[in-house]
C-alpha positions as CSV (number, residue, x, y, z in Angstrom):
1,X,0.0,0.0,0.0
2,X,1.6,3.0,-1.1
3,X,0.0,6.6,-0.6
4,X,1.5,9.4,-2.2
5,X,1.0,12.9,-0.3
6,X,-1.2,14.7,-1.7
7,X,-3.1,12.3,-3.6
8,X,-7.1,10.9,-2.5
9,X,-6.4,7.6,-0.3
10,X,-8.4,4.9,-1.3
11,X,-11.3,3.4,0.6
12,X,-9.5,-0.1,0.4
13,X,-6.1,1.5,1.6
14,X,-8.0,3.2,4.8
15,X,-9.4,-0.1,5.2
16,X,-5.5,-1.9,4.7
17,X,-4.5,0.7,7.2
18,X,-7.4,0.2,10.0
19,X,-6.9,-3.7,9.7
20,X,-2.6,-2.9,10.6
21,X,-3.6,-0.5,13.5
22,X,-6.2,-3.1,14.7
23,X,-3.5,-6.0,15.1
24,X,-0.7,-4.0,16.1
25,X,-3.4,-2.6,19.1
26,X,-4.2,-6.1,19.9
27,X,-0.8,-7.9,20.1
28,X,-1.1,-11.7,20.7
29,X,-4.4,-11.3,23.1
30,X,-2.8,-12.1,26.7
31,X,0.9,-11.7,26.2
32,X,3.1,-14.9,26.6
33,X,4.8,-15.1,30.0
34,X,6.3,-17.5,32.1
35,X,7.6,-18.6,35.5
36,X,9.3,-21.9,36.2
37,X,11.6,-23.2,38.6
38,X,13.4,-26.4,40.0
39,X,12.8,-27.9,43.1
40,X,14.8,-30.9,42.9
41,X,18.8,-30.7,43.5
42,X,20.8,-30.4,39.7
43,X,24.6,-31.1,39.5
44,X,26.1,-28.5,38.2
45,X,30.3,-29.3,36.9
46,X,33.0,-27.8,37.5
47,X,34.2,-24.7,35.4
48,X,31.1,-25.7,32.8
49,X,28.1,-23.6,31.3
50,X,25.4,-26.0,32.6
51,X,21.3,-25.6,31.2
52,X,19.5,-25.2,33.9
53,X,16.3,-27.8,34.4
54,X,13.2,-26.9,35.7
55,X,10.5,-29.3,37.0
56,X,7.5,-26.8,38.1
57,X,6.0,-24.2,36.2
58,X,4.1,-21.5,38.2
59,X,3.2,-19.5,35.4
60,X,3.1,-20.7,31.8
61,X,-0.5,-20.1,30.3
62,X,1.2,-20.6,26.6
63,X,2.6,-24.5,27.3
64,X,6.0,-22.7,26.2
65,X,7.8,-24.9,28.8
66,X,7.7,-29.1,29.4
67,X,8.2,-30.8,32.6
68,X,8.7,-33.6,31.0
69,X,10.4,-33.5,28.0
70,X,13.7,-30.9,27.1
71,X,13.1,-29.4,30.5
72,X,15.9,-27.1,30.0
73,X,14.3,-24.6,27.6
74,X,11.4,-22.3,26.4
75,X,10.1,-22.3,22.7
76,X,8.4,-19.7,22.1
77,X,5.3,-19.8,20.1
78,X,4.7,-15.7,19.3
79,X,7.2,-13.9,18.1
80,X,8.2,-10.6,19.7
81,X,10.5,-8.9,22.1
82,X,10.6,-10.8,25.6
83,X,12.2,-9.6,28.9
84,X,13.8,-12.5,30.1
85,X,16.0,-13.2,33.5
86,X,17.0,-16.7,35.2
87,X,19.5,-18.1,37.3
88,X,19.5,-20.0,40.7
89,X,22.3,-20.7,43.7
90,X,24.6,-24.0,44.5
91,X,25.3,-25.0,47.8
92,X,28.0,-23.1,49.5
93,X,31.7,-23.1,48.7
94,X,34.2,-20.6,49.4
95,X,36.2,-21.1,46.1
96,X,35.4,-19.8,42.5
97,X,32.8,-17.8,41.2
98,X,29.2,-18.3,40.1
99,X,28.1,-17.1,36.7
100,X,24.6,-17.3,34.8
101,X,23.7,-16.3,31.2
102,X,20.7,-17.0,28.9
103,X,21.2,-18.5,25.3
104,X,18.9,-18.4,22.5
105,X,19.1,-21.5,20.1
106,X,22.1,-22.4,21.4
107,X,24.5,-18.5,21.4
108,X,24.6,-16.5,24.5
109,X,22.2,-13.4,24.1
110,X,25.0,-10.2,24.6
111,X,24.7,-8.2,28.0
112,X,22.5,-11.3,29.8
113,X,25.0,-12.5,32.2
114,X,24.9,-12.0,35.8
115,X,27.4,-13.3,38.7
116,X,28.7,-13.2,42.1
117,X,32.0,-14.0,44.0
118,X,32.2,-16.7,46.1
119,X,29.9,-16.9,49.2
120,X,30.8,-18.2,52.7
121,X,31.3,-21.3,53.3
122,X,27.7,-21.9,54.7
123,X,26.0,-19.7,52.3
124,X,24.9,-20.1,49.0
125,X,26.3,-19.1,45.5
126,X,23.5,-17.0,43.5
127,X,24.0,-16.0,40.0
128,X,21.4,-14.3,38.1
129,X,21.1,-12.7,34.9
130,X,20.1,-9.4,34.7
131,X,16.3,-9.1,33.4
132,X,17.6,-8.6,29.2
133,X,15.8,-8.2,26.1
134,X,15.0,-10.7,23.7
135,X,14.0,-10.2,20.0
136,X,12.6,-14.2,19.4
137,X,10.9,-15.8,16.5
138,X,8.6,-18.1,16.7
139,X,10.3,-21.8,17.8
140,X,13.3,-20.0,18.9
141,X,14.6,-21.9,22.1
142,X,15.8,-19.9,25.1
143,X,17.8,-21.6,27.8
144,X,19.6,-20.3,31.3
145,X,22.8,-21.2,32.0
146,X,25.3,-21.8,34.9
147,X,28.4,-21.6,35.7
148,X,30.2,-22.3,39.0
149,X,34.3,-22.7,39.5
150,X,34.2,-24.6,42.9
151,X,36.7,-27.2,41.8
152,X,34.2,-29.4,41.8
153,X,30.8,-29.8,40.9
154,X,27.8,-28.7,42.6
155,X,24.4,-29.3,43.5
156,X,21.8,-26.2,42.7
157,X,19.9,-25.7,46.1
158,X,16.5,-26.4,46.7
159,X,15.3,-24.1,49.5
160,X,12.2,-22.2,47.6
161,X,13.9,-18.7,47.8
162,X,17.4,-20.5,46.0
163,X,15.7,-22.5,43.3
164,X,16.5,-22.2,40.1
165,X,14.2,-19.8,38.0
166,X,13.3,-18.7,34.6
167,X,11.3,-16.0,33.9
168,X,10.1,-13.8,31.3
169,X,7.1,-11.7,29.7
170,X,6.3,-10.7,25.8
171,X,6.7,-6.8,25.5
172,X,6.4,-5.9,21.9
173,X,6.0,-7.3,18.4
């Protein structure tokens, strides 16, 4: 659709031009969001990026996320710009430091990571990401990732404050 200035606009171009501002105004109806976590303990290797897994999902009206099949990511089903944040805490360990990053389809989104120097020995390491935008296509796959340089591996922790979460919220087409 093409309208020159000056020249009469077309009954069907208004009506091209009403049907665009009537979608862009509606968006995807509710827009896609999501909140899972893990409740259960997840090993996590030495001086390795590690997906995180989650088994509970507190908040996924879209079905973007399985708990019990490829546990580790979101696909998204509406394309758009999400704000997305994750990351979770491992037991604590004086050594190393703990890092966490999101990936989408596999490359680590710029500017997501997040991280933390070593906690006490009785407290635990957190990492998260900070909350970062996401331009996704539909079937894109998002993931969190961890990182932790203990010397040796580590268990995520389990306390419901500590659990490993994912979250994130469509903004934008």
């Amino acid at each position: 659709m093409t309208i020159l200035a000056g020249a009469p606009a077309l009954a069907a171009d208004i009506a091209a031009l009403e049907t665009r501002i009537a979608a862009l105004e509606a968006g995807p109806g509710d827009p896609p969001t999501w909140f899972v976590r893990n409740t259960a303990a997840q090993s996590i290797n030495n001086a390795t990026f590690t997906a995180l897994v989650f088994n509970t999902d507190d908040n996924d009206p879209d079905n973007l996320h399985s708990t019990s099949a490829n546990t580790d990511r979101i696909t998204i089903a509406t394309a758009g710009l999400y704000m997305v944040m994750g990351g979770g805490a491992t037991a604590g360990n004086v050594t190393g430091t703990r890092l966490a990053r999101i990936t989408k389809n596999g490359s680590v989104v710029a500017a997501s990571g997040g991280g933390a120097p070593p906690p006490a020995a009785t407290e635990n390491g957190w990492a998260l990401t900070q909350w970062t935008p996401v331009q996704c296509s539909a079937g894109d796959i998002l993931r969190v990732e961890y990182f932790q340089s203990s010397g040796g591996a580590l268990n995520t922790a389990t306390t419901d404050y500590t659990q490993p979460r994912f979250a994130g919220l469509w903004i934008k087409p």
